[in-house]
Structure formats: C-alpha cells, structure tokens
C-alpha positions in Angstrom: 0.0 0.0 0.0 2.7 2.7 0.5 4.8 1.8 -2.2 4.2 4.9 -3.9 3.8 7.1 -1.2 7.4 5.8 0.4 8.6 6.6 -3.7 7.7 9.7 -3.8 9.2 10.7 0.4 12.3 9.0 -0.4 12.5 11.2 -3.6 12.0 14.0 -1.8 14.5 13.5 0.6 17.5 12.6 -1.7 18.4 16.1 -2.3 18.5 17.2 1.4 20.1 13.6 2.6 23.8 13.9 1.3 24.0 18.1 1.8 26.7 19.2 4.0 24.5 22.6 4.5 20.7 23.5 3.9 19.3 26.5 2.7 15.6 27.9 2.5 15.7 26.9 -1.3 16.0 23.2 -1.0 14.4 23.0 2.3 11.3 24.8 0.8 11.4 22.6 -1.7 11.5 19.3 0.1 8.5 20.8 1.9 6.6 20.8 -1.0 7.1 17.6 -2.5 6.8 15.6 1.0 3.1 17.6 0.8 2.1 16.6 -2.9 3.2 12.9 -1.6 0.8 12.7 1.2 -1.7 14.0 -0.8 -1.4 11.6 -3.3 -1.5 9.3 -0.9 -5.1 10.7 0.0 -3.9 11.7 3.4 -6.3 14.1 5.2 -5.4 17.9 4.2 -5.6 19.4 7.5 -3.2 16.6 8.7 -1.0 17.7 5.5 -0.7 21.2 6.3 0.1 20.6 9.9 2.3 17.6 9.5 4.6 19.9 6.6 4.6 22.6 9.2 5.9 20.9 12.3 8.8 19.3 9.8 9.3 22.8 8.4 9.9 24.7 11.8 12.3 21.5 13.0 14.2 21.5 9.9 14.8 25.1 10.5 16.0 24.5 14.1 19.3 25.1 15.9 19.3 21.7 16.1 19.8 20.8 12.3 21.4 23.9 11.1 24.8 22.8 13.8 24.2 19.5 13.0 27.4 17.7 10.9 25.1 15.9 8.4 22.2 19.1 8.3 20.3 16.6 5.5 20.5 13.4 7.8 18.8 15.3 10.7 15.7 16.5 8.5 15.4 12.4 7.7 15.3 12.1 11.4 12.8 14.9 11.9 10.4 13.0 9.2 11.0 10.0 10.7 9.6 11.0 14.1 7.1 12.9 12.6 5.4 10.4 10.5 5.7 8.2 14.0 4.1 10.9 15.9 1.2 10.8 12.8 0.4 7.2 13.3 0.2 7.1 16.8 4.2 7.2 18.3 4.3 4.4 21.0 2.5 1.1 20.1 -1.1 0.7 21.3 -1.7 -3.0 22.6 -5.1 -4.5 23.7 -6.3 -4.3 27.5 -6.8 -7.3 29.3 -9.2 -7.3 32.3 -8.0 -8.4 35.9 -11.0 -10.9 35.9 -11.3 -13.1 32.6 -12.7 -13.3 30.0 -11.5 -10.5 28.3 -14.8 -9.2 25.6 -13.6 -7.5 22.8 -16.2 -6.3 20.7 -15.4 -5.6 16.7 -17.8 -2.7 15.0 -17.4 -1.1 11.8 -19.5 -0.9 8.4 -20.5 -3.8 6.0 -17.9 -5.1 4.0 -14.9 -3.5 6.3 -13.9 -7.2 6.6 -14.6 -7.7 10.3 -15.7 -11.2 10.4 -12.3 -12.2 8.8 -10.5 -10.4 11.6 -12.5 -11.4 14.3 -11.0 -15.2 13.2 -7.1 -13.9 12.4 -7.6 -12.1 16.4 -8.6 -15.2 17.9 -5.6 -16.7 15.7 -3.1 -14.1 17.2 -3.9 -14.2 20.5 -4.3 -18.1 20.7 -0.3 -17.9 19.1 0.3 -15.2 22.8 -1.0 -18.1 24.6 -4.9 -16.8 25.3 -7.6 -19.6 25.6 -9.8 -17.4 22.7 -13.9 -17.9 21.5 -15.9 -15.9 19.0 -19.5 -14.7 18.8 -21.7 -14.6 15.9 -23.8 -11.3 17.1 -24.1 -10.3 13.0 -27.6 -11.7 12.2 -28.4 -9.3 9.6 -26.0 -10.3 6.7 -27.0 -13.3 5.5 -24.3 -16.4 5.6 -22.8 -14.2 8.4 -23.1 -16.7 10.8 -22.2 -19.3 9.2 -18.8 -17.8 7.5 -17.9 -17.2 11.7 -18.9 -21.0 12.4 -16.6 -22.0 9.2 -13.2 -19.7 10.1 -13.9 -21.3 14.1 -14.0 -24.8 12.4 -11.1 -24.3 10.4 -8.9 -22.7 13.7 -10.6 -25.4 16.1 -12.4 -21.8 18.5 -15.5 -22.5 19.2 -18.5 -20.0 18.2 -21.7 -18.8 19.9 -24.5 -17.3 19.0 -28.3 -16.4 19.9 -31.9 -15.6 19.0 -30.9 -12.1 18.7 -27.7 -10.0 19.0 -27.8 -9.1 22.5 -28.5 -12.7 23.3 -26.1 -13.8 21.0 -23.6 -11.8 23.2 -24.8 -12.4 27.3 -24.9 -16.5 26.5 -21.9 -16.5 23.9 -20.1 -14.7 27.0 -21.9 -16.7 30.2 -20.8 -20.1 27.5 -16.9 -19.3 27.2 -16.9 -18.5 30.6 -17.8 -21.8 31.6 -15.3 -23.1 29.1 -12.2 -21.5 30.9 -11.9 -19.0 28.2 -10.1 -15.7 28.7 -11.0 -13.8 25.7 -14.4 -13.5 24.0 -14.5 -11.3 20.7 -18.0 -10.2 19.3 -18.4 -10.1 15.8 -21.2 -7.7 15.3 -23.7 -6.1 12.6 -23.0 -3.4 10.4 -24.6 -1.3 7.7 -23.5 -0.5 4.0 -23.4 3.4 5.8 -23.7 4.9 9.2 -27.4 5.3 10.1 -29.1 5.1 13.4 -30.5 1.3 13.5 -26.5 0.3 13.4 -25.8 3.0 16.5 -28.7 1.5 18.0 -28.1 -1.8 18.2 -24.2 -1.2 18.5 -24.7 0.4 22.4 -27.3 -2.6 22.8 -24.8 -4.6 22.3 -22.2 -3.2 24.0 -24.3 -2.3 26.9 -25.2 -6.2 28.0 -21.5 -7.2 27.1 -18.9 -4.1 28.6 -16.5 -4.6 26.4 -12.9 -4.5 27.5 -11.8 -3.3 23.7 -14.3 -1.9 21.6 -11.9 -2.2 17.9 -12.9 -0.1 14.9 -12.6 -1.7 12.3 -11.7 0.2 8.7 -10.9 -0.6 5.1 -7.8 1.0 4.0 -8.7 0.5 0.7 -11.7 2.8 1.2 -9.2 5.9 1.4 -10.4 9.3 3.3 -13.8 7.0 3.3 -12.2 5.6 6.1 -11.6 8.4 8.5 -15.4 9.7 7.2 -16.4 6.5 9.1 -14.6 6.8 11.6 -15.5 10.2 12.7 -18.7 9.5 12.5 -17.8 6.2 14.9 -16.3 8.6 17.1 -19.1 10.5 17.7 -21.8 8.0 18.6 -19.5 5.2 20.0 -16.8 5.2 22.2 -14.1 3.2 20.5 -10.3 2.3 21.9 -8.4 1.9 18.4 -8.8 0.5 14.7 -8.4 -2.8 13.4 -6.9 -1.8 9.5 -8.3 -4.5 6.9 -6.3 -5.0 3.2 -3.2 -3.3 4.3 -1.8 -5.0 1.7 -3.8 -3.8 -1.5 -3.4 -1.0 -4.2 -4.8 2.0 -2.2 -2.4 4.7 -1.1 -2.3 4.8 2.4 -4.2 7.5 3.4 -6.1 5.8 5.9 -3.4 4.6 8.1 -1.6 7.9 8.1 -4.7 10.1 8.9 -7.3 8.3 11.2 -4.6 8.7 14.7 -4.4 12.5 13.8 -8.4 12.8 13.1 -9.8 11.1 15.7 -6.9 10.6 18.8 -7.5 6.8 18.6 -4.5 4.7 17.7 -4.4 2.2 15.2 -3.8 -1.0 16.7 -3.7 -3.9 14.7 -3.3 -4.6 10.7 -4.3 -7.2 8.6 -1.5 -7.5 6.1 -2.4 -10.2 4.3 -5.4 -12.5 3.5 -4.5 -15.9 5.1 -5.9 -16.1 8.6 -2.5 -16.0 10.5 -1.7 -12.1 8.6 -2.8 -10.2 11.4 0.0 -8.1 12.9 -0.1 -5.1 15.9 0.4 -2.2 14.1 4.2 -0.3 15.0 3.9 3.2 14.1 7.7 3.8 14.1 8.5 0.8 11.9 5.8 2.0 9.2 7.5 5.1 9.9 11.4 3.4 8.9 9.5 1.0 6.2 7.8 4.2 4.5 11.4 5.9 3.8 13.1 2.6 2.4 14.9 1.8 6.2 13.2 -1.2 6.4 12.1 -2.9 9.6 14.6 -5.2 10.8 12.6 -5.8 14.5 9.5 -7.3 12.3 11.9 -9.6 10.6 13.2 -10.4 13.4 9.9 -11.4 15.3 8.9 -13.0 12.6 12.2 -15.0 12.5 11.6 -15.9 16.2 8.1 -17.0 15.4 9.1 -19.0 12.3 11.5 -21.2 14.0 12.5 -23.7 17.3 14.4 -22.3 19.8 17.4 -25.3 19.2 17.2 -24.5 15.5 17.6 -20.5 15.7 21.1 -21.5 18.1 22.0 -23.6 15.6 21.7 -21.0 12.9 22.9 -18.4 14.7 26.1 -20.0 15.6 26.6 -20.8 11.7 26.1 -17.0 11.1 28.3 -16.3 13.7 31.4 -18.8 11.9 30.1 -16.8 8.6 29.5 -20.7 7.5 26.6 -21.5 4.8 25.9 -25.0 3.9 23.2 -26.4 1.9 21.8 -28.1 5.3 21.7 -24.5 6.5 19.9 -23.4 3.9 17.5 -26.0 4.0 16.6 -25.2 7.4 16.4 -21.2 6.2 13.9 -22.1 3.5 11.8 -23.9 5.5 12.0 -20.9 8.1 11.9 -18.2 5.4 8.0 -20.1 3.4 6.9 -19.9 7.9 7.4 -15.9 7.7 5.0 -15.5 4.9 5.3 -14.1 1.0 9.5 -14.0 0.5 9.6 -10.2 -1.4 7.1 -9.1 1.9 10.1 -10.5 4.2 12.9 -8.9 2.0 11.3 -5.8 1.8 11.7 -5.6 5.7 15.6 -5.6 5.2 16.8 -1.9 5.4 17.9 -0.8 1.9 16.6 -3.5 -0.4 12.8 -2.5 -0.9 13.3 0.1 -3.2 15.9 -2.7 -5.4 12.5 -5.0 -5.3 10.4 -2.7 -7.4 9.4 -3.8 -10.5 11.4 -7.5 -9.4 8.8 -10.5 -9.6 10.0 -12.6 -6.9 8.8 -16.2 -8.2 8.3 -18.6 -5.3 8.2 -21.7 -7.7 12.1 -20.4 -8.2 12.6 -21.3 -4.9 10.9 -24.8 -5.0 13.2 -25.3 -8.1 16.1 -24.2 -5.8 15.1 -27.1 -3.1 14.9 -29.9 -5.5 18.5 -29.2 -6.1 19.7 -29.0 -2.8 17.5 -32.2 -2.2 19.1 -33.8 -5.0 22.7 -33.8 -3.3 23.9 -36.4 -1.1 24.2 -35.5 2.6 28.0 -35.1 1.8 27.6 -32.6 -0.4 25.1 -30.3 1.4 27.4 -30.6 3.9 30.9 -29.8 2.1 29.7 -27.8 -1.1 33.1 -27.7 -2.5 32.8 -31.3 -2.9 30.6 -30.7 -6.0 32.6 -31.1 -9.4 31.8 -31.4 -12.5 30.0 -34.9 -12.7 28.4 -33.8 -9.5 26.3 -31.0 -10.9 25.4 -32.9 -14.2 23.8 -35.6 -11.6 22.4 -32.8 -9.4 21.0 -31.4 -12.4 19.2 -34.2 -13.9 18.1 -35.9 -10.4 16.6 -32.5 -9.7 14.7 -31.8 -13.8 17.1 -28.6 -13.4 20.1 -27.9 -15.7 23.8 -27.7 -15.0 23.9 -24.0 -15.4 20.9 -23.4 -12.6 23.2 -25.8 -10.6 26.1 -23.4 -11.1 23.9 -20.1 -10.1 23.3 -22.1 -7.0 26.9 -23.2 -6.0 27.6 -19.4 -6.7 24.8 -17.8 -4.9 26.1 -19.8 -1.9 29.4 -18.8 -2.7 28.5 -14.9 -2.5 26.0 -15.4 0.8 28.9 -17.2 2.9 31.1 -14.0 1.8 28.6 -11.4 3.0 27.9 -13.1 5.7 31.6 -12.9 6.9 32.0 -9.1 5.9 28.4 -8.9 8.6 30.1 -10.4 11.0 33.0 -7.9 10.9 30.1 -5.2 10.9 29.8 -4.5 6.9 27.7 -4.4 4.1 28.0 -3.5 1.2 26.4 -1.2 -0.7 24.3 -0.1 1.9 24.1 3.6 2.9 25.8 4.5 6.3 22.9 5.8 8.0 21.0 2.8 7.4 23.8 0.6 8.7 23.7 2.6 11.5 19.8 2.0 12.0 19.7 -1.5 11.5 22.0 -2.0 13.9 20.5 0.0 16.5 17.5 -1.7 15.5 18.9 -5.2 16.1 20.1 -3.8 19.7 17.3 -3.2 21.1 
C-alpha cells in the first residue's frame, strides 16, 4: 500500500540527505514535495498542512542547522514525525484483571470484520490466550455461518443467539464456563452509518462491557475511512482501529490520517489475507518502512516466530562462523516459506525495498532451488566444494534442473557465505551509512 507514497518521500529526501549545508531553497522545496506525496497518498489535508509545518519549523531549528550531516537530521525529523502521525508508541489491547477478556469488533458492512474477528482469535491463541468468537451479525446473510466455518477451520469455538444481545450475554456466560479468557464479538453493520446500526451497537455493548471496543476500517476505502470513523467517534466510544487490506493498491491514506483525526490509535493490521496475517500495528516501523529503512525488529519477530528455539542456536552459531551450507539453507527455507510471501520479508531488510520494485519474486524459483539442494547427497550439502563437474550434471538431472541453474546455486552460496563474513566484521556492502547505523541500533534493542 505505501509503495508509492514511500517513492515519492524517499525522492524527496534525496536532495537534502547527502547536503553538507541547507538552505531555504531546498528546504522549501523538500516541503513541498513531501506535501504533494501525502496528498497523493489521499492523506487528510488538514493533517497535511500541519504535518509539513511541524517538519518545516524542525528543519529550520538550531538543532539541524549545527548538526554535521544538516540533511541526515531533517530524515530524522520526518522520521519522528510520520511516528508521531500514526500514533508514536504502540497501542496494545487491555486485558481485564478478571477473565474473559470481551472485545467487541464494530465497523460498516464489507470492512472485513468477520475475517478479523477469526485472524484475532488466531493471534492471541499464538500469545498463549484460551480465545472464543461470537456470531452477534444476524443481519447479513451467511454471516453466521462464515464465523462457524473460520472457528471450524482454527478449532475456536463459536456462539450465537436468537438475537444479537442474546447472542452476546450467552456466547459470554458459555466461554466462561469453558475456561476462556478472551471473548470477541463479531457484530452487525450497515453498508453506511445510520441510526438502527448505532442502535443496536450500544445494545450490544451495553449487555457485554466490552474491554476493547476495535474499529474496524478498510484502508482501501481511502479518506472514506476516516469519514467513518468520525462518524464512529461521535456516537460510540471506540479504543483503536483494526486496519483491513493493508496489503492492497490503495495509497495509504487511511493509516496515516485516522490517529491525527480522531486521537484513537491504530492498533492492529491485517496484512495479508490468510488467517495468520494479522500483525499489531508499529507506528515507528511503518515510519522506517515508508522511507526505504526497512524494519529489521519485524523480521526479526517473525524470525523468532518462524523457528525452534534449538534451531535458531543452531543457525545463529553458523552465522556467527560466517559458515553456509546447503543443510543451512535447508533449514532457512523452510524458516523463510513460515514468515510468509519471500519479497514481503525482503522488503523488511533496510535498503533493499526500493531494489525490489518492479522484481517478480517467483516462489516456484525457490521450490526449483530445493529440488537441487534435495538432490545432493548429505555429503555434499554438507561440504559444497565437494561438487565437481559430474556432480552437478547428476544434481541437475536428479533435480529436472540444468547444469547452469546448478552453477547459479553453487555461486549464490558462494557470495551469501562471503557477506555473511564481511556482517560479522560489521559490513555491508552497498548499503548507505545511515541505514547501517539504523539496523544496527534496531537489532540492539
């Protein structure tokens, strides 16, 4: 989704990043293409206007004109004011003191909240929660029963009742009795914001008092969105948004406007459309992923998720030895298809989203990739330079490959054993200092 808006930034900032001194000239200028870039992106004017300010008064500052790098600082300043735009500090759910937890899901028709009332249950089952769902939508046909499937498929149970605030006091009273902690309501909405929909939303929440009550917005719906959610805001009381198809074609607006418009933080994504591609929502690592820094603490959660404890030692002590074999990266591919979509999980990597544009990263490339590694004898995944001639020509044909995909292979290995030894002496190359820096600082922490 912010492909295009992260272009256009990161173009606007190349002028200022490498200057040694700024002037009013470029800095005026830098203004005003970081504003046509968020308005392209259908960000909310007033949030614009104020956002271009506050980075205009900073970049003026004491603090950037003594700076050593004047055009680093300003990348800072954008940094921590996009941050500030989405929210700053991560916004997690509340759990109450006495289980179970409700967390009730409102929003408009189509927003996609049935999905994410499943992917929550998903994500907080993965945190160790004991989760069930309720069915309280029974005005959109199949509703019900699309809740009952997604639970069938995850193995969470789902209530329901005569009538919504039924569905809710017995789908609560029956998880209760089950031992479990969280309860999220899946309720009605309307194809617009009209007063049956408020009606029966404080019904709802009324008999149930919520812990979370979760707005939940299609960012492909634009400065629709925030419409909705103003409107939201002024007849219910919501904690935070749930953002659906963060991963289509729309520009983004959404996410960057609603924390500034209404005060309520975004607080979790869906970022995908399988069930497990729910994610909390980190304002500062949009923030580093919007201006091509990547987000190295994502990757590295995901990492954690993707693989046993005994195999990331393992790993990490290869990485550590800057030592590659095939067996290793066996055990990385296997890791890597766990962390989702591979050119979603390379984009994280500070510096190499913007090589990725127009790249069609083929996943069917990387099953070729197995069958040759799968095609060697444990030997040879083990000692690579074993490999001769004869080798590859049995590799190849054992794998339906040829002898020159055998060869790319041998050499990719080759060139990932040598960056990983100039890593582990703190390089890399061809990546910009200041991201260096950032993923380091990153990995840190």
């Amino acid at each position: 989704m912010f492909d295009a808006l992260s272009d256009r930034l990161q173009a606007a900032l190349h002028d200022v990043r490498g200057r040694g001194k700024l002037d009013e000239d470029s800095i005026s200028k830098a203004m005003r293409e970081i504003r046509l870039a968020l308005l392209e992106a259908d960000v909310n004017f007033k949030v614009v206007k104020d956002f271009v300010a506050r980075v205009r008064e900073r970049a003026r500052g004491a603090d950037v004109t003594k700076s050593l790098t004047p055009g680093q600082e300003v990348v800072r300043i954008v940094h921590e004011e996009l941050t500030s735009l989405m929210g700053s500090g991560d916004s997690k759910l509340a759990f109450a003191s006495r289980p179970p937890t409700v967390i009730l899901l409102a929003g408009l028709q189509g927003a996609g909240k049935t999905t994410a009332a499943a992917k929550l249950a998903l994500l907080l089952r993965k945190e160790g929660h004991s989760p069930a769902l309720v069915a309280a939508d029974l005005a959109r046909p199949a509703a019900v029963e699309q809740l009952e499937q997604l639970g069938r498929e995850l193995r969470i149970p789902v209530f329901t009742g005569g009538d919504p605030v039924e569905a809710v006091t017995t789908g609560i009273d029956q998880a209760r009795n089950q031992g479990k902690d969280v309860v999220i309501l899946d309720t009605a909405g309307r194809l617009h914001v009209d007063e049956a929909l408020m009606e029966e939303l404080a019904a709802v929440r009324n008999a149930s008092r919520p812990t979370n009550v979760l707005l939940v917005l299609d960012a492909m719906t634009g400065q629709e969105a925030v419409s909705v959610a103003e409107a939201f805001q002024e007849r219910v009381a919501f904690d935070g948004v749930v953002l659906t198809k963060l991963d289509g074609d729309a520009r983004g607006g959404a996410a960057l406007s609603v924390k500034a418009v209404t005060g309520k933080p975004v607080k979790l994504a869906s970022v995908g459309e399988k069930l497990d591609q729910l994610e909390y929502f980190h304002p500062d690592r949009m923030a580093s992923r919007i201006l091509g820094m990547g987000d190295v603490l994502t990757l590295i959660e995901k990492a954690e998720a993707a693989a046993d404890h005994d195999e990331q030692e393992r790993l990490e002590q290869q990485f550590l030895a800057g030592e590659f074999t095939f067996d290793d990266f066996l055990a990385s591919y296997k890791m890597l298809r766990r962390m989702g979509p591979l050119k979603g999980v390379l984009s994280m990597l500070p510096g190499v989203g913007k090589q990725l544009q127009g790249l069609d990263v083929n996943e069917k490339d990387m099953g070729r990739v197995e069958a040759i590694v799968l095609s060697m004898t444990p030997q040879e995944r083990r000692l690579p330079h074993l490999i001769d001639g004869s080798r590859r020509k049995r590799i190849a044909a054992g794998s339906g490959t040829s002898v020159q995909q055998v060869n790319q292979l041998l050499s990719a290995r080759k060139q990932m054993q040598k960056m990983m030894k100039q890593m582990k002496k703190g390089k890399m190359p061809g990546l910009p200092p200041e991201l260096l820096q950032q993923a380091q600082q990153q990995a840190r922490k």
